[in-house]
Backbone as a chain_set.jsonl record, in Angstrom:
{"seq": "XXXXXXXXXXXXXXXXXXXXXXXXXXXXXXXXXXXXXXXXXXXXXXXXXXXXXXXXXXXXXXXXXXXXXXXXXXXXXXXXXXXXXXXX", "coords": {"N": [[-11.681, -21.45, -81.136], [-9.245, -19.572, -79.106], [-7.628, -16.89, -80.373], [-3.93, -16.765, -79.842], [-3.187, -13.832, -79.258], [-5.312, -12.376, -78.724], [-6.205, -13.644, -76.241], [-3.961, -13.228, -74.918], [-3.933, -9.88, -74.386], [-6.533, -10.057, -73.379], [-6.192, -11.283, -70.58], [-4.25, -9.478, -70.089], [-5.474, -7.234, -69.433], [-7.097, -7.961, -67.506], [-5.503, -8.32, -65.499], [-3.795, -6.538, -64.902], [-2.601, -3.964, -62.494], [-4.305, -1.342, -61.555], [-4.035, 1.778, -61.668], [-4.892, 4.479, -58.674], [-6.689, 7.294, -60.4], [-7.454, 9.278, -58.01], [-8.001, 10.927, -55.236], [-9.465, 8.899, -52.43], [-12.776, 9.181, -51.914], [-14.407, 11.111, -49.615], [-16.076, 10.779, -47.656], [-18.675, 13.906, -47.181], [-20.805, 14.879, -45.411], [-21.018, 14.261, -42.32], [-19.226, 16.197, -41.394], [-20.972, 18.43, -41.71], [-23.582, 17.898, -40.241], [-25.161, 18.877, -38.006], [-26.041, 21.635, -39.427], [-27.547, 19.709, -41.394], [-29.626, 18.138, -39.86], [-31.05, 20.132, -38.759], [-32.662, 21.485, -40.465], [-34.725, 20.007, -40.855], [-37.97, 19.067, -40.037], [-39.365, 18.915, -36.8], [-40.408, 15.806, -35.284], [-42.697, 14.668, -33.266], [-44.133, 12.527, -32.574], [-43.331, 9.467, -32.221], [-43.17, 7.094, -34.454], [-44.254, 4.024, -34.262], [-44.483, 0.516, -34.824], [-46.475, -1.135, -33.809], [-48.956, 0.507, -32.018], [-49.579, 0.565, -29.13], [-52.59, 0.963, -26.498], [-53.031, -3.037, -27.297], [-54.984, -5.483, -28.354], [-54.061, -8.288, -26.701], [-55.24, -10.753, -26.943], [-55.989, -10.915, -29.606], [-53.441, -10.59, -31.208], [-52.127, -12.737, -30.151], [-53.712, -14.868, -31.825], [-53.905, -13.791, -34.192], [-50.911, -14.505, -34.6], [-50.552, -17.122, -34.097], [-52.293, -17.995, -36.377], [-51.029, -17.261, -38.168], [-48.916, -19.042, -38.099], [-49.927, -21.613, -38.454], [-51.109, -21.726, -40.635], [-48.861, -21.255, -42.428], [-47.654, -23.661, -41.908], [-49.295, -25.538, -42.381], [-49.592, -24.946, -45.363], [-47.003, -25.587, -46.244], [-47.458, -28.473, -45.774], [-49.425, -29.282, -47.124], [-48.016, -28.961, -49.863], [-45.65, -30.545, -49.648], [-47.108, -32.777, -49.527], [-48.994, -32.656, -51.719], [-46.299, -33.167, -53.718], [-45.193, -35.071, -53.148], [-47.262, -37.275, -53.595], [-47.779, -36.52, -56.219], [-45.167, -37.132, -57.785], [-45.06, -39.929, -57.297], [-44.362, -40.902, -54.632], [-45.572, -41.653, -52.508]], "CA": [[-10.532, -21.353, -80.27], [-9.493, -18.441, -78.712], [-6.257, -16.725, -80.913], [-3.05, -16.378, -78.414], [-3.327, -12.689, -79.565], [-7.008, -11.965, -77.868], [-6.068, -14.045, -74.946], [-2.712, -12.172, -73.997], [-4.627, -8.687, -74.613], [-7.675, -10.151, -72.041], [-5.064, -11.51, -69.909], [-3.023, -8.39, -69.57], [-6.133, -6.328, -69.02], [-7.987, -8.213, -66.119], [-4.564, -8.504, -64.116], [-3.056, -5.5, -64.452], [-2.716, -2.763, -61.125], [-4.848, 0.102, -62.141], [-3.882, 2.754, -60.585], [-6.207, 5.21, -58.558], [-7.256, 8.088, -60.844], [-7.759, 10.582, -57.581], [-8.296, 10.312, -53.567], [-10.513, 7.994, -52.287], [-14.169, 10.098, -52.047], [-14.659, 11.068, -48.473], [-17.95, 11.525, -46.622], [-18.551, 14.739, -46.151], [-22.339, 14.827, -44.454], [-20.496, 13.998, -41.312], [-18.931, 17.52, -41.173], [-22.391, 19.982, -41.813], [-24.682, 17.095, -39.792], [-25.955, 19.73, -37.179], [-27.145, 22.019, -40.756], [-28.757, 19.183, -42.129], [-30.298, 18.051, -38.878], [-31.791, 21.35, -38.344], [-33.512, 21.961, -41.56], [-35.639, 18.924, -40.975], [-39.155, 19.549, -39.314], [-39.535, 18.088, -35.486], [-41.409, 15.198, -34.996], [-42.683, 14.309, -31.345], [-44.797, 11.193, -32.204], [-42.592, 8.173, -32.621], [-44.145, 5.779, -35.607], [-44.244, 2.693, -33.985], [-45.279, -0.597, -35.583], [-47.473, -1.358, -32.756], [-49.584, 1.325, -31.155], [-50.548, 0.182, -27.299], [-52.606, -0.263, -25.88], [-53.313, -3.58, -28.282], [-55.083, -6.945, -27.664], [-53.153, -9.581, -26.775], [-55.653, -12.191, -27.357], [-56.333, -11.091, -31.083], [-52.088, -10.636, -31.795], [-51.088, -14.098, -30.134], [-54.75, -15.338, -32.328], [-52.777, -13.85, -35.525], [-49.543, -15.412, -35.262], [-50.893, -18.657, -34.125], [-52.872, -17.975, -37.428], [-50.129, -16.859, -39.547], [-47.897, -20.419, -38.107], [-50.64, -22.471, -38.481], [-51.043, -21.284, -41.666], [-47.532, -21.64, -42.67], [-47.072, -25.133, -41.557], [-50.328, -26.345, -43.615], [-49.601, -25.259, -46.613], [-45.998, -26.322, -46.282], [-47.707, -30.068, -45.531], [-49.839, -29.747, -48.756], [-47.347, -28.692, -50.809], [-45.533, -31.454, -49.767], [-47.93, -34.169, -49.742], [-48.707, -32.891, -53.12], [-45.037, -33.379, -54.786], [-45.106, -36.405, -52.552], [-48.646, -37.852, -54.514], [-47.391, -36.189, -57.549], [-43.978, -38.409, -58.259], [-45.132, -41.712, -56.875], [-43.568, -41.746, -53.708], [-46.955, -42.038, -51.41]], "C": [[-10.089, -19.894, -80.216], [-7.476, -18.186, -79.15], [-5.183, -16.835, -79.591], [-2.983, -15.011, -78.369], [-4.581, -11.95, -77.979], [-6.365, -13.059, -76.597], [-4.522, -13.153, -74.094], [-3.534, -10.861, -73.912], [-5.587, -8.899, -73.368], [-6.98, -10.406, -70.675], [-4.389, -10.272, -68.919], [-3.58, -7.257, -68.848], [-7.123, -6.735, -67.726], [-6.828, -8.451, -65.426], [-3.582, -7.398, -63.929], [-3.738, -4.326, -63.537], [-3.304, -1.567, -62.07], [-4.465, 1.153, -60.87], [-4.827, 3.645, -60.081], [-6.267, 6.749, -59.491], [-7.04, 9.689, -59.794], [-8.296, 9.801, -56.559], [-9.293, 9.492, -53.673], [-11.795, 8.996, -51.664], [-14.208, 9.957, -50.379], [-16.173, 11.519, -48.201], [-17.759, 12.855, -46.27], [-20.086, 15.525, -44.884], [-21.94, 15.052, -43.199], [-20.327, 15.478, -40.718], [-20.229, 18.906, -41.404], [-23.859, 19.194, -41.388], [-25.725, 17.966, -38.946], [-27.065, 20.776, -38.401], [-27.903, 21.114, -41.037], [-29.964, 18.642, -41.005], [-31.412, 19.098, -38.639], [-32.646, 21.945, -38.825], [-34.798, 20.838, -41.486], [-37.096, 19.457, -39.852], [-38.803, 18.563, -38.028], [-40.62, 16.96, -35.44], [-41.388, 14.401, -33.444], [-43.574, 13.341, -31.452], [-43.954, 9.9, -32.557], [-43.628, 7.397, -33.247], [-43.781, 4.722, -35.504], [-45.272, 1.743, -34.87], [-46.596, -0.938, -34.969], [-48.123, -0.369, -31.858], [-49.846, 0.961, -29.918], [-50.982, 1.228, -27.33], [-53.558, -1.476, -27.179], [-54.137, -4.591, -27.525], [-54.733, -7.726, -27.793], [-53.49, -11.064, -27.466], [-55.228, -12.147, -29.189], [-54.692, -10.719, -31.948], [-51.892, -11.442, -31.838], [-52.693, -15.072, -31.419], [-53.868, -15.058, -33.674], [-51.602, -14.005, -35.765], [-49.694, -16.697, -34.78], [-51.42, -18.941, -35.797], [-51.794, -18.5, -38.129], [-48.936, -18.63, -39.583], [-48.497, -21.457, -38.485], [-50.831, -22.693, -40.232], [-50.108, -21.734, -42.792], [-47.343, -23.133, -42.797], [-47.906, -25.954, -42.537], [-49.883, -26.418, -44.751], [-47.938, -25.678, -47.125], [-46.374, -28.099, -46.515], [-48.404, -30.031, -46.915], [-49.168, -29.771, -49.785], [-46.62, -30.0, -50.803], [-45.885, -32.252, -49.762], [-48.281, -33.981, -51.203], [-47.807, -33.449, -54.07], [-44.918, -34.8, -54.432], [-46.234, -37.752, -53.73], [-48.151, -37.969, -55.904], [-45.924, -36.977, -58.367], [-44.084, -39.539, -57.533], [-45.088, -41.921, -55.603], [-44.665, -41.863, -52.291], [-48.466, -42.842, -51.987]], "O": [[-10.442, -19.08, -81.07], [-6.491, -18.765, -78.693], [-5.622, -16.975, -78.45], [-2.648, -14.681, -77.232], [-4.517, -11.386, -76.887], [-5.907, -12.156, -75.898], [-4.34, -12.688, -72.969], [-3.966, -10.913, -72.76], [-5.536, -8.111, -72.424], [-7.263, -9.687, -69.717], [-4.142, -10.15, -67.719], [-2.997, -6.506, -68.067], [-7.78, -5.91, -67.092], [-7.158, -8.971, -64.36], [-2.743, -7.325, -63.032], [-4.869, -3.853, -63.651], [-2.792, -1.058, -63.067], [-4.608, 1.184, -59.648], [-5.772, 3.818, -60.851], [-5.538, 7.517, -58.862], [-6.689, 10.782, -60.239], [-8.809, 8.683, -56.594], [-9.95, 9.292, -54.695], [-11.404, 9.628, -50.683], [-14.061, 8.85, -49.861], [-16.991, 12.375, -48.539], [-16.987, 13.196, -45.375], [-20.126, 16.346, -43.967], [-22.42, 16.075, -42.71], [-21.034, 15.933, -39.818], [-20.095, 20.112, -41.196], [-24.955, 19.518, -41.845], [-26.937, 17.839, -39.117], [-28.296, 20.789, -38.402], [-29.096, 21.416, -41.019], [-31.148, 18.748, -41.323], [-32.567, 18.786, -38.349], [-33.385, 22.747, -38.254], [-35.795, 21.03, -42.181], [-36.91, 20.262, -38.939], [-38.08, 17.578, -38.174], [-41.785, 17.332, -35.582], [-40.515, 13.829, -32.792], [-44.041, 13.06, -30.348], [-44.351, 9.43, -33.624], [-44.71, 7.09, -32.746], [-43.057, 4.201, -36.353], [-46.355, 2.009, -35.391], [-47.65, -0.998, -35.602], [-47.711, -0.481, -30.703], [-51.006, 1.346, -29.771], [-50.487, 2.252, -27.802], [-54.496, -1.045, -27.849], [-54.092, -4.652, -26.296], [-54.835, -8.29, -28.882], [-52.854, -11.942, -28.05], [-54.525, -12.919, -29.842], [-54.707, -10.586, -33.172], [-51.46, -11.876, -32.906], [-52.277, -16.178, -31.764], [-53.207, -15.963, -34.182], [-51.09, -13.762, -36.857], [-48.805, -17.476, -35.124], [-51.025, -19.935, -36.407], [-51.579, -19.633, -38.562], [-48.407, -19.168, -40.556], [-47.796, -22.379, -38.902], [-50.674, -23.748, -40.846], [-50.419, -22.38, -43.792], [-46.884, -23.663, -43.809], [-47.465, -26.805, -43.308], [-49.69, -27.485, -45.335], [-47.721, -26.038, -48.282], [-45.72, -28.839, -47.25], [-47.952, -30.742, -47.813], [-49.515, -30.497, -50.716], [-46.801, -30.707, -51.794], [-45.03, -33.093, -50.041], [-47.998, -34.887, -51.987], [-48.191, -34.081, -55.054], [-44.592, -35.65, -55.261], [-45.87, -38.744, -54.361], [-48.069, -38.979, -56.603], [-45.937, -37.271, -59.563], [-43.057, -40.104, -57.154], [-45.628, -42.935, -55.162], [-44.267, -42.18, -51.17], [-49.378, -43.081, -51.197]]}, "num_chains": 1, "name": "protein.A"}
């Protein structure tokens, strides 16, 4: 059991207003954005996920895959647990 001592003491210290210490920390990046901008090298190729030109067949072929995929081993898994506690 927990003394009344140690419980007023925990008590007094998770509900009491702390006060702030010192301002609240401002951003200052915001203000020297054009410097940091400027130091950075140029890049003129955008790094896209997808390069075009792609083939369509062999993208919509790998996410038919990837669903097909998906859905199976969702069904085994559950026909397993299904097998596996009785209930089929």
């Amino acid at each position: 059991m927990i003394s009344r001592r140690a419980l007023t003491v925990v008590t007094s210290r998770a509900c009491a207003k702390r006060s702030m210490s010192d301002a609240p920390k401002m951003h200052k990046a915001k203000d020297v954005w054009a410097s940091i901008e400027a130091t950075r090298p140029k890049d003129d190729h955008p790094h896209n996920v997808f390069h075009p030109p792609y083939n369509k067949f062999v993208a919509a072929f790998l996410v038919g895959g990837v669903v097909v995929f998906g859905y199976g081993s969702m069904y085994m898994g559950m026909r397993h647990q299904q097998y596996k506690q009785g209930y089929w």
